[in-house]
C-alpha atoms as one frame of an Amber mdcrd trajectory, in Angstrom:
protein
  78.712 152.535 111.856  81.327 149.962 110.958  82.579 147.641 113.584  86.753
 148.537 114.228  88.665 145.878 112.681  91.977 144.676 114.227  94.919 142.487
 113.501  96.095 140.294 116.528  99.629 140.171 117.613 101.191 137.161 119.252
 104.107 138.238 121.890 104.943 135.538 122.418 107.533 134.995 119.480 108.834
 137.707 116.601 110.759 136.735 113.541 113.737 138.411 113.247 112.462 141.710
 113.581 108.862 140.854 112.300 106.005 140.911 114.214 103.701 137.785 114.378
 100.575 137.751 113.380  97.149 135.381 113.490  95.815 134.126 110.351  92.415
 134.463 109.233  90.104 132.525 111.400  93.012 131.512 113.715  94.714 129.214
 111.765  98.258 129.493 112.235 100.541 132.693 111.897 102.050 134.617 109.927
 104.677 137.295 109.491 103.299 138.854 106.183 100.490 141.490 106.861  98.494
 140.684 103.555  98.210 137.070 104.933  97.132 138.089 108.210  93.359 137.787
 109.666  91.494 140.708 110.360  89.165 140.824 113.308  86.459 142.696 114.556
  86.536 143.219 118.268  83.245 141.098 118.498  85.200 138.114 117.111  87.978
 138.250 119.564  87.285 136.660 122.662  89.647 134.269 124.459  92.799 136.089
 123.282  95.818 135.316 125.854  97.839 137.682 127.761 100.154 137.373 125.358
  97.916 138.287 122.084  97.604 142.208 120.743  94.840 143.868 119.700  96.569
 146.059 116.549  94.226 148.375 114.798  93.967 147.771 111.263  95.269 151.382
 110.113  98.020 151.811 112.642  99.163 147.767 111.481  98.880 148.961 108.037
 100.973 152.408 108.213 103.672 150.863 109.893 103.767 147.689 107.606 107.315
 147.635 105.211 107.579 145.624 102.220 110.996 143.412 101.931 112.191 141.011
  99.838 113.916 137.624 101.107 117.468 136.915 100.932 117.511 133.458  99.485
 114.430 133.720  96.693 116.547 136.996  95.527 119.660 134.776  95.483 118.103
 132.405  93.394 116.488 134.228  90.857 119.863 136.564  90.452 121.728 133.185
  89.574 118.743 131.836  87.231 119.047 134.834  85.858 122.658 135.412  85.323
 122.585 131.467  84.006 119.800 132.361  81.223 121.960 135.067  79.991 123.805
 133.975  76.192
C-alpha cells in the first residue's frame, strides 16, 4: 500500500486569508497549493510545533482558485490600450 502523502502547514504566518505552505523539499513557502511540497509521513521529521501535517485530499478539496488584484489590473488596461 501507498505511503499517505501530506502537505505541511506553517502556523506561524497566513497571507491574507491563505494558508502557508512548505515547498518541495523545504525550500521556502508558498501560498499556492500546486507549488506546494508533498510529503510522505516518512519524510517529515523535525517539523516544529508550529508546522501541520495536512492530508493531501482534505488540502486539495478545500483548495480555491483566485486571481490577483494587480496582474488583473494590468492586463484589463493592456487590454483596453490594444483596443483600435
Amino acid at each position: 500500500m501507498d505511503e499517505p502523502l501530506f502537505y505541511i502547514q506553517d502556523r506561524r504566518q497566513v497571507v491574507g486569508n491563505c494558508v502557508l505552505w512548505w515547498c518541495p523539499d523545504g525550500k521556502g513557502y508558498t501560498t499556492e497549493l500546486s507549488k506546494a511540497g508533498l510529503y510522505p509521513a516518512s519524510k517529515t521529521g523535525g517539523l516544529r510545533e508550529t508546522d501541520v501535517l495536512v492530508p493531501k485530499e482534505m488540502a486539495e478539496r478545500l483548495a480555491v482558485t483566485h486571481v490577483r488584484a494587480e496582474p488583473l489590473r494590468d492586463a484589463l488596461l493592456e487590454a483596453k490600450r490594444a483596443r483600435p
